[in-house]
N, C-alpha and C positions, 0 to 999 in steps of 0.2 A: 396400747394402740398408738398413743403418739408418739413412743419412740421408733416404729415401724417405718410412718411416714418422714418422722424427722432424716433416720438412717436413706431412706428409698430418695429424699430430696435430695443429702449429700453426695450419695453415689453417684443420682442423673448428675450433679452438678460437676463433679469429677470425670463422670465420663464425657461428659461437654466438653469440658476443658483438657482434656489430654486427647479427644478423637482426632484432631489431624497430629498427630505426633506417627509418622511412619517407620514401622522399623524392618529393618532386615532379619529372616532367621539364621543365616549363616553363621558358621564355626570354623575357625573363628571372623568376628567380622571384623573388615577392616576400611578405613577411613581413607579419602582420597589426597593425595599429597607425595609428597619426598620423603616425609616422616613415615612412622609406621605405627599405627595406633591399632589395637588389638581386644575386645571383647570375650570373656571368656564365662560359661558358664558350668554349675554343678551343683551337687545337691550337698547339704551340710549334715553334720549329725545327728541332728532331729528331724529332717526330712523336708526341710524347706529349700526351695529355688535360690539361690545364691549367682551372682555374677559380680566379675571384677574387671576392669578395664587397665588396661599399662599405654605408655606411651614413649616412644626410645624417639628420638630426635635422628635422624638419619644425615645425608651428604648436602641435605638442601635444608631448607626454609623450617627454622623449627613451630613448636605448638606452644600456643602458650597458657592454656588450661583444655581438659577433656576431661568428658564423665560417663559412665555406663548407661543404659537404660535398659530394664528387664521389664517384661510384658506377662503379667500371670493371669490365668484365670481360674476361677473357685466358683463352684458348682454350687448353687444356692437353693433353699425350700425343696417344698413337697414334687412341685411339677420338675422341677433340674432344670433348673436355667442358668445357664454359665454367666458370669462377671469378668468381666476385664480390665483390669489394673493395669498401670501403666507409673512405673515406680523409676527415680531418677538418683543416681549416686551424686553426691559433692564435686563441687569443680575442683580439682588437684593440678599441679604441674605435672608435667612431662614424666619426670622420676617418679612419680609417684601412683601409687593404687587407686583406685576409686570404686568401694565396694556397694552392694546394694543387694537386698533380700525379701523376699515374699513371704506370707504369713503360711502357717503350716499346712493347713487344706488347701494350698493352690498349685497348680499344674503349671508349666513351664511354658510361656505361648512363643517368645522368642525376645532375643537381646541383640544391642547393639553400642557404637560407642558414639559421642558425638566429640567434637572439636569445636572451638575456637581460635 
């Protein structure tokens, strides 16, 4: 019984903490600027929610770190009450990937990429 409560406190405290985090469901999404920062998502070969972000420097002002962000939810207990997760890839440079993934029972709710 107490790891029910234990689990049920981390989650509120999670979803607290990630609830103003707004994301776009667009595909792909993309970031405002001169640059071109790109959001991409698909399912991997066990069947979890995967997303990757790239970032190419264009004619103007480049980036100088960006990361994904994938939104999942997983269906929980007896009565089905959906959860929402709100999961954040590694800051990378410009050249570089930034991947990120959901546990196996969760649903795809939508991704985006953010900059700095």
């Amino acid at each position: 019984m107490r790891w029910g409560k234990k689990f049920a406190a981390g989650s509120l405290a999670v979803m607290m903490g990630v609830g103003g985090a707004g994301l776009i469901a667009a595909s792909p999404a993309q970031a405002a600027g001169k640059y071109t920062c790109k959001a991409y998502a698909s399912m991997d070969k066990i069947g979890r929610p995967t997303a990757y972000s790239t970032c190419k420097a264009g004619g103007g002002k480049g980036v100088s770190k960006h990361r994904v962000v994938i939104k999942c939810d997983q269906v929980q207990g007896a009565r089905e009450h959906v959860m929402t997760w709100t999961l954040y890839g590694s800051w990378v440079g410009p050249g570089q990937k930034s991947n990120v993934h959901c546990g196996t029972k969760n649903f795809l709710r939508g991704f985006s990429v953010q900059t700095r």
